[in-house]
C-alpha positions as CSV (number, residue, x, y, z in Angstrom):
1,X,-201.0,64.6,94.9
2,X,-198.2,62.4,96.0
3,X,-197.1,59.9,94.0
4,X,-196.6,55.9,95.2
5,X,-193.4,54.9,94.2
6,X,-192.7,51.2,92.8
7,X,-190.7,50.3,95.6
8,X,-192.0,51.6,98.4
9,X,-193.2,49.9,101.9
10,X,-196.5,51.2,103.7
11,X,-198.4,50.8,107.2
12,X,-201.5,51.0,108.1
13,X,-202.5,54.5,109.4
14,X,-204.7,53.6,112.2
15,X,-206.5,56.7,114.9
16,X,-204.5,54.4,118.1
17,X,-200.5,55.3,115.8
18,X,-201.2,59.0,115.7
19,X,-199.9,60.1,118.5
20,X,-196.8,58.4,117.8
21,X,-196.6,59.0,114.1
22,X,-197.0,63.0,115.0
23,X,-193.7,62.7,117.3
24,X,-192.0,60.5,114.5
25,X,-192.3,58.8,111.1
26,X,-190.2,55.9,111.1
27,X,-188.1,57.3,107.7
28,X,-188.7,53.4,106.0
29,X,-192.0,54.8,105.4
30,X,-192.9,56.0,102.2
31,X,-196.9,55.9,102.5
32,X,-199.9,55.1,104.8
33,X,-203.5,52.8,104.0
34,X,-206.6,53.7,105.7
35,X,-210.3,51.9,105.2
36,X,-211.9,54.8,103.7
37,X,-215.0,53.6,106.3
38,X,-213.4,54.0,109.1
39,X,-212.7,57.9,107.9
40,X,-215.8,59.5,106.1
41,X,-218.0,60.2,108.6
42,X,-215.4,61.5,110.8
43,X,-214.4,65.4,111.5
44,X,-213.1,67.4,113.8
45,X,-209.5,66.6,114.7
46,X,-209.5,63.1,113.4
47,X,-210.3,64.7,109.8
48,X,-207.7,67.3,110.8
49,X,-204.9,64.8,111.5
50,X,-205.4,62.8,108.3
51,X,-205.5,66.1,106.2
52,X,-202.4,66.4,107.4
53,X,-200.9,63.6,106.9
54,X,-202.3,63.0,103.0
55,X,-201.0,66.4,102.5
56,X,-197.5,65.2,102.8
57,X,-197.8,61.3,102.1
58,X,-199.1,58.9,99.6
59,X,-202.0,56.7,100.3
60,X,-204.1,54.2,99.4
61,X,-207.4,53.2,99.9
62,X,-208.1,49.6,100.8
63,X,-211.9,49.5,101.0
64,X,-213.8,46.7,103.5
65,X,-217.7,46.8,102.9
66,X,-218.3,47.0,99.4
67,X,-218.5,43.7,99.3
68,X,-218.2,43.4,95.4
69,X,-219.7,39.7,95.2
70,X,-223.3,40.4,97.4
71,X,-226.4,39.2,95.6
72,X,-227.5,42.4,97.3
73,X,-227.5,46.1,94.8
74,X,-224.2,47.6,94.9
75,X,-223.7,50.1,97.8
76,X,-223.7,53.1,95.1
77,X,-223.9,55.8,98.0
78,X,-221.1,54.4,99.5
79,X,-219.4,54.5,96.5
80,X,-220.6,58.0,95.9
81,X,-219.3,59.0,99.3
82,X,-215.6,56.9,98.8
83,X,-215.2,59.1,95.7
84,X,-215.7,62.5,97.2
85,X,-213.2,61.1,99.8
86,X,-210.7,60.2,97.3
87,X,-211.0,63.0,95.6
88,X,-210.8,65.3,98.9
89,X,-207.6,63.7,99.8
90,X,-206.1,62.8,96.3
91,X,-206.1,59.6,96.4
92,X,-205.2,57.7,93.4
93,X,-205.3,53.9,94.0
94,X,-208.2,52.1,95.6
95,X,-208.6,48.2,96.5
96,X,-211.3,46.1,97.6
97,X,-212.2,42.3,98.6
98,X,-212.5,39.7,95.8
99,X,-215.7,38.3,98.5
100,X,-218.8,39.3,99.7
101,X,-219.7,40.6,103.4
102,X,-223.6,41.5,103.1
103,X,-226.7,40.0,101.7
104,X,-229.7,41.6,101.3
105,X,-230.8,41.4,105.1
106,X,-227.3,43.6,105.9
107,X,-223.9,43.0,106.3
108,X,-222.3,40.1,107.9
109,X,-219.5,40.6,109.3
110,X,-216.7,38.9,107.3
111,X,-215.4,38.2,104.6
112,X,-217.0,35.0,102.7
113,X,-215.6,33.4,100.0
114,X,-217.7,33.6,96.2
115,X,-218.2,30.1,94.3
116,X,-215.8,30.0,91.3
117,X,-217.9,30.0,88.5
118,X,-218.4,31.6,85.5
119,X,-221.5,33.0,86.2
120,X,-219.6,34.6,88.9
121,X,-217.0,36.0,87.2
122,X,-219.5,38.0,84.6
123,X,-221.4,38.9,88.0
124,X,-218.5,40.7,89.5
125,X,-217.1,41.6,86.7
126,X,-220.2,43.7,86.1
127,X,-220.1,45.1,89.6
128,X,-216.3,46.4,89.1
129,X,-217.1,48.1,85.8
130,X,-219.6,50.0,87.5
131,X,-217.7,50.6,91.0
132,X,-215.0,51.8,88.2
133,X,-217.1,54.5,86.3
134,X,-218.5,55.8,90.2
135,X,-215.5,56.2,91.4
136,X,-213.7,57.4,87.8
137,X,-210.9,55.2,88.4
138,X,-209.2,52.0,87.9
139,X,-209.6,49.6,91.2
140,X,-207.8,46.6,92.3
141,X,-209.0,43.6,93.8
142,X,-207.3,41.8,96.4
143,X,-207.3,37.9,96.7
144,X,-208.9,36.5,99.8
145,X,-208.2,34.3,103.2
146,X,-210.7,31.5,103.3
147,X,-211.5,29.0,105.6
148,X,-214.2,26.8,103.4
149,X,-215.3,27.0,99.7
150,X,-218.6,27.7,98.6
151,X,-220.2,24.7,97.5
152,X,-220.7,25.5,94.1
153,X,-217.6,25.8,91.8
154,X,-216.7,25.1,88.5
155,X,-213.1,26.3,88.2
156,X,-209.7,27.0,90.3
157,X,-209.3,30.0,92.6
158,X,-206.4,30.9,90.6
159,X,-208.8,30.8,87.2
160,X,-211.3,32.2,89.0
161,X,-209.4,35.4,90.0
162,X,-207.8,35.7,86.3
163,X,-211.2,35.7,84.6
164,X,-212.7,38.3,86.7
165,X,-209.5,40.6,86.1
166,X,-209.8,39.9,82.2
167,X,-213.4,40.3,82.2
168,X,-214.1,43.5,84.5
169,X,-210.3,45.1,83.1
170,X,-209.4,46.0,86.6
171,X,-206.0,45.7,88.6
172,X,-204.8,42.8,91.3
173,X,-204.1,43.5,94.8
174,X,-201.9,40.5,95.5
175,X,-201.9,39.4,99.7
176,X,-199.0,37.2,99.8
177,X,-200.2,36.4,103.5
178,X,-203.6,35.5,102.3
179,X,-202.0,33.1,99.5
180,X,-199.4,31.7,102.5
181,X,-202.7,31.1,104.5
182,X,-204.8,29.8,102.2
183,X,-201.9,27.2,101.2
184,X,-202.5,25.9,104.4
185,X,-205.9,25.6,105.2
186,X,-206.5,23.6,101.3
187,X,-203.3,22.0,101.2
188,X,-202.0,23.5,97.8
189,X,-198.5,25.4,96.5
190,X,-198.0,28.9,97.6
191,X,-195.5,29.7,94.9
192,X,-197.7,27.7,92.0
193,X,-200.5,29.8,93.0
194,X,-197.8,33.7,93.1
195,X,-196.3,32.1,89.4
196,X,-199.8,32.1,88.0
197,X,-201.0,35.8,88.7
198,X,-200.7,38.1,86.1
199,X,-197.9,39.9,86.7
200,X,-199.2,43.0,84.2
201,X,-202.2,43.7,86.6
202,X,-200.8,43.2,90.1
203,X,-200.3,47.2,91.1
204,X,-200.2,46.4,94.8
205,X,-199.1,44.2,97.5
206,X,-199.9,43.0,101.5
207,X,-198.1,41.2,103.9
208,X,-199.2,40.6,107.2
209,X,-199.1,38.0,110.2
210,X,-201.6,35.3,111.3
211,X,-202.6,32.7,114.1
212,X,-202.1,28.9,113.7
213,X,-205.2,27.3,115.0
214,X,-204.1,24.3,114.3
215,X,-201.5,22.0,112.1
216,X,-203.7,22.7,109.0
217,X,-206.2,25.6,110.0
218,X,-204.4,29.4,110.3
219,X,-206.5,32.2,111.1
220,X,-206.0,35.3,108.7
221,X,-205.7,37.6,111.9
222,X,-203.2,40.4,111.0
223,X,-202.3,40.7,114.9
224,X,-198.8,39.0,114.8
225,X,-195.5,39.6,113.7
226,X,-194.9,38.3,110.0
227,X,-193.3,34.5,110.3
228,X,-190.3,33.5,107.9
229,X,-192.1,31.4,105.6
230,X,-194.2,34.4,104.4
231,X,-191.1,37.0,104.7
232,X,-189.5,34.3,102.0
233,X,-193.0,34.0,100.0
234,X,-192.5,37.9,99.6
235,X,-188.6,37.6,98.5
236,X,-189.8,35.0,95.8
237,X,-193.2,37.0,94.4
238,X,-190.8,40.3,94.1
239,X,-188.3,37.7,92.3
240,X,-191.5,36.6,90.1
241,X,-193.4,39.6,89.7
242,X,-191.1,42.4,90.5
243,X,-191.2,44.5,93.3
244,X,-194.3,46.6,93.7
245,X,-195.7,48.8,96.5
246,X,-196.1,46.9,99.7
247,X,-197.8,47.3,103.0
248,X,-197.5,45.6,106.1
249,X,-201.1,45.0,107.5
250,X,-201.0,45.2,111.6
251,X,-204.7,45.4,112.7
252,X,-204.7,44.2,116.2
253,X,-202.5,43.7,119.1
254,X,-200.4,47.0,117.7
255,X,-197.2,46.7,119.3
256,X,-195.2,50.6,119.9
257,X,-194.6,52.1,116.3
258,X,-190.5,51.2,116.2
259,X,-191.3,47.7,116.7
260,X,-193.4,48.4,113.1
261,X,-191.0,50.2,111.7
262,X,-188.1,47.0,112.0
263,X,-190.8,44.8,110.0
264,X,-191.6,47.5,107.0
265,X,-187.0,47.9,107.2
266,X,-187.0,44.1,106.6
267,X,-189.7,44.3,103.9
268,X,-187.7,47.6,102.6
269,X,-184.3,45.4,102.9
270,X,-186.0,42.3,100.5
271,X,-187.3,45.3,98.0
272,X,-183.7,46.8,97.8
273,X,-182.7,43.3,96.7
274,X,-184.6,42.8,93.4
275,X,-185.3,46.6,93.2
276,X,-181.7,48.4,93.4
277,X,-180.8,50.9,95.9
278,X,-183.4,53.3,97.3
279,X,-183.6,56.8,98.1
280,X,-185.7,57.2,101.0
281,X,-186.6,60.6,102.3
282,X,-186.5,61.3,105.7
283,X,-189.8,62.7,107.0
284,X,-189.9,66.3,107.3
């Protein structure tokens, strides 16, 4: 098992980087995320490239169809299946959407935001205890881009991701992008909202880049470079919070793998700030 440091920056380990990952690993990087998904059905040398790679690298799990807030049954065979992965690859932390993406017709496609309520929270927080004891350890949620609120709400987003922490005892994965995003789209503080997460649960950390759709509408799309207001966003949520493990989310539109690496150096460069100097390994 290989531990995830603190400080340490992250990519996304995606089939289309291995080829260039197996040539060279950019020495900024300290550990890899997959969608545990994308990987448990698939063998042969796929399976065999990713063995090889947890072997001598930490990762983390960052899971996208659980969808934790479905009126539909919780996926338990999935949940079955994402331990024995885990398990198989020693992986400690996993992390999953505070939204739903199914309904009990299938899955939808996306991620859609829950009403903030309190009925709600106990839901959830029901659903995480058990996704919890299935997979015999501790999860995070992440917060969530959003482009409209459910109708029905009877408290803030920010009190609304609190009480289903408290309630279901589980961990934050805080998207500075998402909150950068969501700033936008319903016209509120981005720092106010990274000042009122609790900085004892947030284990984890993304940061990725978006489209601008329009003057007050950005589209989460993770297929651009990250822009300067969310670069600074990160420097004052480390300042806040503390530095913890970050990753730089690059899902579409995958420029050459140095390109990467000089965004996960200026993420390591902001860490080094609040964090001290860091001994980074080069890779083997």
């Amino acid at each position: 098992m290989k531990p995830l440091r603190v400080a340490s920056v992250g990519l996304g380990f995606r089939q289309e980087l291995i080829p260039a990952l197996k040539n060279h690993i950019p020495a900024v990087i300290d550990f890899f995320e997959i969608a545990p998904e994308n990987w448990i059905e698939l063998g042969g040398r796929y399976e065999r490239d990713l063995r090889d790679f947890t072997e001598r690298y930490p990762f983390v799990c960052h899971g996208l169809s659980l969808s934790i807030g479905s009126p539909a049954p919780l996926n338990e065979t999935l949940l079955h299946s994402i331990r024995r992965f885990l398990d198989q690859h020693e992986i400690v932390l996993y992390t999953e959407h505070l939204s739903y993406c199914s309904d009990d017709r299938g899955y939808l496609y996306d991620l859609l935001p829950v009403p903030f309520t309190e009925e709600a929270v106990k839901y959830i927080a029901a659903r995480v205890r058990r996704t919890q004891d299935i997979l015999e350890r501790r999860i995070a949620l992440e917060n969530v881009s959003f482009y409209v609120q459910a109708p029905v709400t009877d408290m803030s987003e920010i009190e609304f991701i609190r009480a289903v922490l408290t309630e279901a005892d589980c961990d934050l994965h805080l998207d500075v992008n998402n909150v950068y995003v969501n700033s936008v789209n319903h016209g509120y503080d981005p720092l106010e909202f990274i000042r009122a997460m609790p900085t004892e649960r947030i284990v984890y950390m993304h940061i990725a880049g978006h489209h601008n759709e329009a003057r007050n509408l950005i589209i989460d799309t993770h297929a651009a470079e990250v822009i300067d207001p969310v670069w600074a966003l990160l420097d004052q949520t480390y300042q806040i919070h503390g530095v913890r493990p970050t990753l730089l989310e690059r899902d579409f539109n995958i420029p050459p793998l140095d390109e990467l690496a000089r965004e996960i150096q200026r993420m390591d460069l902001i860490q080094t700030r609040h964090a001290g100097q860091r001994n980074v390994a080069a890779a083997s």
